[in-house]
C-alpha positions as CSV (number, residue, x, y, z in Angstrom):
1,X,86.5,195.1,117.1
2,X,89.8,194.4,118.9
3,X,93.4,195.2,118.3
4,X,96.4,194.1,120.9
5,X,100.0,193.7,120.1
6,X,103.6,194.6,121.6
7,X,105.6,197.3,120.7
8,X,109.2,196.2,119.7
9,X,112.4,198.3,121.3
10,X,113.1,199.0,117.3
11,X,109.2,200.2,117.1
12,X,109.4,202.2,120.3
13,X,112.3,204.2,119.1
14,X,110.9,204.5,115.9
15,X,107.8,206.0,117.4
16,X,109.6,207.9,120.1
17,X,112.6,209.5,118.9
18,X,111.6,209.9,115.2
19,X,108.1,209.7,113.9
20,X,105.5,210.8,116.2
21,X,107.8,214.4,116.9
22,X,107.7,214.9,113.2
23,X,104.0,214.1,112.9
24,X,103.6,216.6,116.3
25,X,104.6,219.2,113.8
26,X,102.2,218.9,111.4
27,X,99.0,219.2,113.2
28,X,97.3,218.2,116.8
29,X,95.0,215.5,115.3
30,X,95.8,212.6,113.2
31,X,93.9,209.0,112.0
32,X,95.7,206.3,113.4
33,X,94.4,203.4,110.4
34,X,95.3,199.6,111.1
35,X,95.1,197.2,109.1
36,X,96.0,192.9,109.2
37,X,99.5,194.2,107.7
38,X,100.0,198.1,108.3
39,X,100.0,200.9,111.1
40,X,99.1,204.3,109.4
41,X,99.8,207.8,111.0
42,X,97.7,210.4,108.4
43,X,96.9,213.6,108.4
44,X,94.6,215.9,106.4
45,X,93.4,213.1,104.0
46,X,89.4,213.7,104.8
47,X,89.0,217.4,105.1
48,X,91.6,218.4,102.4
49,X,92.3,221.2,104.7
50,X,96.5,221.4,105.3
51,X,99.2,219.7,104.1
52,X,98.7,216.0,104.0
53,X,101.0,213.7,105.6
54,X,101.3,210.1,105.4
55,X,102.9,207.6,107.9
56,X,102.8,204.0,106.8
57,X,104.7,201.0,108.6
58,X,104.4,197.4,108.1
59,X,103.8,195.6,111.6
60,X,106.6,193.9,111.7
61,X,108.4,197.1,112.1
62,X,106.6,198.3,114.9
63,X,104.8,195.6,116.2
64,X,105.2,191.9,117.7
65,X,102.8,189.2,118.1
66,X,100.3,191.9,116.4
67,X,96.3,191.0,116.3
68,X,93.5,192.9,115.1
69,X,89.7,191.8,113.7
70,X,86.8,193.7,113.0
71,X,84.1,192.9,110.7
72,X,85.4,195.9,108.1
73,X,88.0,193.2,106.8
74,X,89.6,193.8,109.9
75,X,90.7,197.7,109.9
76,X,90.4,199.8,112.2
77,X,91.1,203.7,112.2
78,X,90.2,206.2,114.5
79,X,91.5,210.0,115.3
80,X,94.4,210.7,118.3
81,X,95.9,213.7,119.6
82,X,99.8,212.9,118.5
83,X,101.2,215.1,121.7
84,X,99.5,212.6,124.2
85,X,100.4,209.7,122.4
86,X,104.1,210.7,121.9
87,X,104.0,211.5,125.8
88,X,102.5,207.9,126.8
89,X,105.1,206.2,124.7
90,X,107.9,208.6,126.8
91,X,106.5,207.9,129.8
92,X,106.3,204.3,129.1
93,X,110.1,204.1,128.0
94,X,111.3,205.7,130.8
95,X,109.0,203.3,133.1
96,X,110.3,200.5,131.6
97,X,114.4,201.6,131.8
98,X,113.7,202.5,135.5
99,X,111.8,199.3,136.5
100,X,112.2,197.2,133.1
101,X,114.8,194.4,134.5
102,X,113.8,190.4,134.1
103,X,112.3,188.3,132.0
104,X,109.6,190.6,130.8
105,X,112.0,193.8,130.5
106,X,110.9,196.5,127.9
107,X,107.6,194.3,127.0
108,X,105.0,197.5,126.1
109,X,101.7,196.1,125.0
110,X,99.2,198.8,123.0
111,X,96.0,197.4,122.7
112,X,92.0,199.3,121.8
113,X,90.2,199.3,125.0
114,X,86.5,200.7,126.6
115,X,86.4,202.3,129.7
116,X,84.1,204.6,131.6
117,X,85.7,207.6,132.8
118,X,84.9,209.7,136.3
119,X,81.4,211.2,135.8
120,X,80.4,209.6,132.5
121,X,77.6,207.2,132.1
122,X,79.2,206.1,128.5
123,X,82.3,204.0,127.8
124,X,84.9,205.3,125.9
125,X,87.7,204.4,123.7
126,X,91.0,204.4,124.6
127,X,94.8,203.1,123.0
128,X,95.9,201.5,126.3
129,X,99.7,201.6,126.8
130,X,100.5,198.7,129.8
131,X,104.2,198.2,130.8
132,X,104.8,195.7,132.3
133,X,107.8,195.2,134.3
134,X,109.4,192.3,137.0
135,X,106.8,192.7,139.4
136,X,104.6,195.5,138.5
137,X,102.5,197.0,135.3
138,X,101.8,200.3,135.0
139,X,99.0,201.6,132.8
140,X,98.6,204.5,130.3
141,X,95.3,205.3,128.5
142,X,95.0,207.6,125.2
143,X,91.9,209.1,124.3
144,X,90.7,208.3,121.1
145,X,87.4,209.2,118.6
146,X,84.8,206.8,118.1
147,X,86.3,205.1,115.9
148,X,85.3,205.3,112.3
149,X,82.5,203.6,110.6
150,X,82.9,201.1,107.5
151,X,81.6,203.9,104.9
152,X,84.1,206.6,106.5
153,X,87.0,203.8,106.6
154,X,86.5,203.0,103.3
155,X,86.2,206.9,102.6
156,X,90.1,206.9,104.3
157,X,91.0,204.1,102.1
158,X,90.1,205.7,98.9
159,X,92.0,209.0,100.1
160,X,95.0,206.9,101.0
161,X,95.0,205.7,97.8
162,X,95.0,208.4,95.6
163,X,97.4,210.0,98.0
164,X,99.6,207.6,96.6
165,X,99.8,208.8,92.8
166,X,103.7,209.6,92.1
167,X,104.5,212.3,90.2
168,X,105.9,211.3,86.5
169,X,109.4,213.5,88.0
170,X,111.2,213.5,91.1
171,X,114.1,215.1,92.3
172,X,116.2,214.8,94.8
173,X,117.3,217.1,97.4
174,X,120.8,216.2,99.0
175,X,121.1,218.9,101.7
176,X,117.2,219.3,103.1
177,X,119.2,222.0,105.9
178,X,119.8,224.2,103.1
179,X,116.8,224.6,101.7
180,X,115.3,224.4,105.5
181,X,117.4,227.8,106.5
182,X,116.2,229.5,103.1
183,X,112.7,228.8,103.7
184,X,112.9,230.0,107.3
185,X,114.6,233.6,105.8
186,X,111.6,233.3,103.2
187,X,109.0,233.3,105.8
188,X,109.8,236.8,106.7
189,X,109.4,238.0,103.3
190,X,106.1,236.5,102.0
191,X,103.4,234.0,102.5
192,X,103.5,232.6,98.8
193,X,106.1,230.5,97.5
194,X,106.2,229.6,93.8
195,X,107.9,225.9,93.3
196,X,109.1,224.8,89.7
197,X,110.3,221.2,89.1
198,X,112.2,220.0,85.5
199,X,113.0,217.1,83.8
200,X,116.6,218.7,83.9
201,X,117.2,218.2,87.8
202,X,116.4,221.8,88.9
203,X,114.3,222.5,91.3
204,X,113.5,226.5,92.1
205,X,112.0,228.3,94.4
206,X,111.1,231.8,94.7
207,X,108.8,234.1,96.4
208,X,107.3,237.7,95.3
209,X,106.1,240.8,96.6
210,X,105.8,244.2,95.0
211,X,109.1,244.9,96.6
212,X,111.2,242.0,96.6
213,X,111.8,238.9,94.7
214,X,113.6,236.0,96.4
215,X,114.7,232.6,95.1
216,X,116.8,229.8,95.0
217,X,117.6,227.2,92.4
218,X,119.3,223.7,92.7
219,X,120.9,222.3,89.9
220,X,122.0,219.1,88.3
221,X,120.0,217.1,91.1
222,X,119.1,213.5,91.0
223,X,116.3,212.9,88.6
224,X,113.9,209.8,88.6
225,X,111.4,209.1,86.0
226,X,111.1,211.7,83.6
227,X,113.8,213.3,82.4
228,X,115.7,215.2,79.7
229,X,119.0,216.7,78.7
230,X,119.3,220.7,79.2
231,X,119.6,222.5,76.3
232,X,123.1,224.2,76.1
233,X,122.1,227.6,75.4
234,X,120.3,227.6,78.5
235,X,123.9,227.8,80.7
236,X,124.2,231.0,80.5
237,X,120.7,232.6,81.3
238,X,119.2,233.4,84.6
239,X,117.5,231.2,86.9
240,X,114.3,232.7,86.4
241,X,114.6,232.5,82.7
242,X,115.7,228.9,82.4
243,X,112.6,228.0,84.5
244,X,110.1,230.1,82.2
245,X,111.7,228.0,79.1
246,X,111.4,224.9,80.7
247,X,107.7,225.5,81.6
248,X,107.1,226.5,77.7
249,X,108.8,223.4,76.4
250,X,107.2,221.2,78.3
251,X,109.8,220.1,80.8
252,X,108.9,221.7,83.7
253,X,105.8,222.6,85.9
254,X,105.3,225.2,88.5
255,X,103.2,225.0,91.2
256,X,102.5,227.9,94.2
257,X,102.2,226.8,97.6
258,X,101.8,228.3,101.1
259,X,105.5,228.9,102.5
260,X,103.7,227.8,106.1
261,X,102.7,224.9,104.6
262,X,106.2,224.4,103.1
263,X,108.1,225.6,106.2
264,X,105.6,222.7,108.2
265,X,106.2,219.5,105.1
266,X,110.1,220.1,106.2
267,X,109.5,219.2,109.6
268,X,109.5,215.7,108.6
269,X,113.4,216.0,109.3
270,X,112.4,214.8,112.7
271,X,112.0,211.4,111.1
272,X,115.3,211.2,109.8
273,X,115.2,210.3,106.6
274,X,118.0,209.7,104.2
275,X,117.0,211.0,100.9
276,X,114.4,213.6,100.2
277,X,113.2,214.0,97.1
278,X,110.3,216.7,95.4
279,X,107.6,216.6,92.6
280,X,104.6,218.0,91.1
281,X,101.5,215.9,90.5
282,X,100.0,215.6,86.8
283,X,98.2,218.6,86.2
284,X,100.0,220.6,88.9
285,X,97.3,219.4,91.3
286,X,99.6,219.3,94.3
287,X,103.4,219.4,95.7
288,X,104.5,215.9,96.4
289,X,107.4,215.6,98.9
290,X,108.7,211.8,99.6
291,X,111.1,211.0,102.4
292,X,113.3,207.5,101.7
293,X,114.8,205.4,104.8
294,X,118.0,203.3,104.5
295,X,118.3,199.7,106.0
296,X,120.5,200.7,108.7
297,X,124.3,200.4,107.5
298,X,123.1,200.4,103.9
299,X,122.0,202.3,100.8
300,X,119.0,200.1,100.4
301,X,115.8,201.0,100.9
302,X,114.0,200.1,104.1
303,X,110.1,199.2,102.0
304,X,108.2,198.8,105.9
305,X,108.6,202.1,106.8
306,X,107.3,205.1,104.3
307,X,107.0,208.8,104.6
308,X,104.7,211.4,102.2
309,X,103.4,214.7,102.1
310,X,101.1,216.2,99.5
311,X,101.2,220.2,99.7
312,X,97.6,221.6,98.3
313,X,98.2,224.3,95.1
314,X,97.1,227.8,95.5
315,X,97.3,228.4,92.1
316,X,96.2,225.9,89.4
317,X,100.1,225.7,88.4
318,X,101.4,225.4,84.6
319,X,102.9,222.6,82.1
């Protein structure tokens, strides 16, 4: 089992400035999956515990001159605790601006290593960060898990993919700030938050005690896949009552989710994406929230870098 390659400057900020804080935010511990053609970053997808997050990158935009083999059809995927690998890849940028001058400037190799730590008679695994500058290297090792065995990778690989299931409508949200600040006032109110998602372009939100009601609707958004024209005599009723006849026609579900685990799936700001959109899964089994990145100085989606998060349902949800 070996894995080596060198992190790109476009990887490294990638990493550094963007993905790993967002994926700090949603939870301590996270499988770190390689394949011959992807780096994964997921969360939650074996104990179903949480919101799940998922992280995929091709290598090439991470990664150069990237090798791996293993006799699992060479993948590899263990668990990592995201703080201390954000913190290796900050210490190794700033190593390599202070020291990183010559021909090898900015060259930071990651590579799977086996080492026996003070007062242990066992090797362990590590993700070994080397920079390596003019005329010295300096070395970083991460602690990893064991990493897993073929029936548990191929357990993660089914996960992954049925994480992957779009729902049949998605809609997007333009201003993610907006609905970020209401969320945070939301928070204070309750700790269930019902979600409802039409074929229209509305999305709602609302949460409920026996003293308070609070929502918020956003209308006339961008629809993909499923869709369908509002019916006129809907204008002029309330937001709650528009959403109760789209669920009875057919053209809307509703789901009710955590507002923690809400308030957490919006951390993926950090990433900075450039669309966000929402959806329910058939059956109203979970909340589906996909972030979209640009080719820089374009409108045109950037396919080697992907960001999802599946919110579990604590209600079963209605058609």
């Amino acid at each position: 089992m070996k894995f080596k390659a060198f992190l790109t400057e476009h990887g490294v900020s990638l990493l550094e400035k963007r993905f790993l804080p967002a994926l700090d935010k949603m939870g301590k511990i996270c499988h770190l999956f390689l394949t011959r053609d992807h780096a994964i970053f997921l969360h939650n997808l074996l104990n179903g515990d949480g919101v799940q997050c998922i992280a995929q990158f091709r290598k090439q935009a991470l990664f150069d001159d990237y090798r791996i083999s293993s006799q699992n059809e060479d993948r590899i995927a263990f668990a990592i605790d995201v703080s201390l690998l954000l913190r290796a890849v900050r210490s190794s940028v700033s190593i390599c601006t202070e020291f990183g001058n010559g021909p090898t400037a900015n060259r930071l190799q990651i590579k799977l290593v086996k080492k026996l730590p003070l007062n242990c008679t066992q090797p362990m695994p590590f993700l070994t960060f080397e920079t390596k500058g003019y005329k010295s290297a300096v070395v970083q090792d991460v602690p990893i898990s064991k990493p897993l065995s073929r029936a548990e990778v191929l357990e993660l690989q089914t996960a992954l993919d049925l994480a992957q299931d779009l729902p049949q409508t998605l809609v997007q949200v333009p201003d993610l700030n907006q609905l970020q600040n209401f969320v945070e006032r939301m928070k204070h109110v309750g700790d269930l938050l019902n979600v409802s998602i039409s074929k229209y372009g509305d999305l709602h939100v609302q949460i409920s005690t026996t003293l308070i009601t609070l929502g918020a609707e956003f209308r006339k958004l961008l629809v993909i896949g499923e869709q369908a024209e509002s019916p006129s005599d809907d204008r002029n009723l309330s937001a709650q009552t528009r959403s109760e006849r789209a669920i009875s026609r057919g053209d809307a579900q509703r789901v009710q989710v955590s507002v923690k685990h809400f308030s957490r799936s919006l951390q993926c700001h950090l990433a900075k994406p450039d669309c966000t959109f929402y959806g329910i899964a058939s059956q109203g089994s979970c909340l589906t929230v996909i972030f979209q990145f640009f080719i820089p100085g374009t409108h045109q989606t950037d396919k080697s870098i992907s960001l999802h998060c599946r919110l579990p349902v604590l209600d079963p949800g209605s058609n």
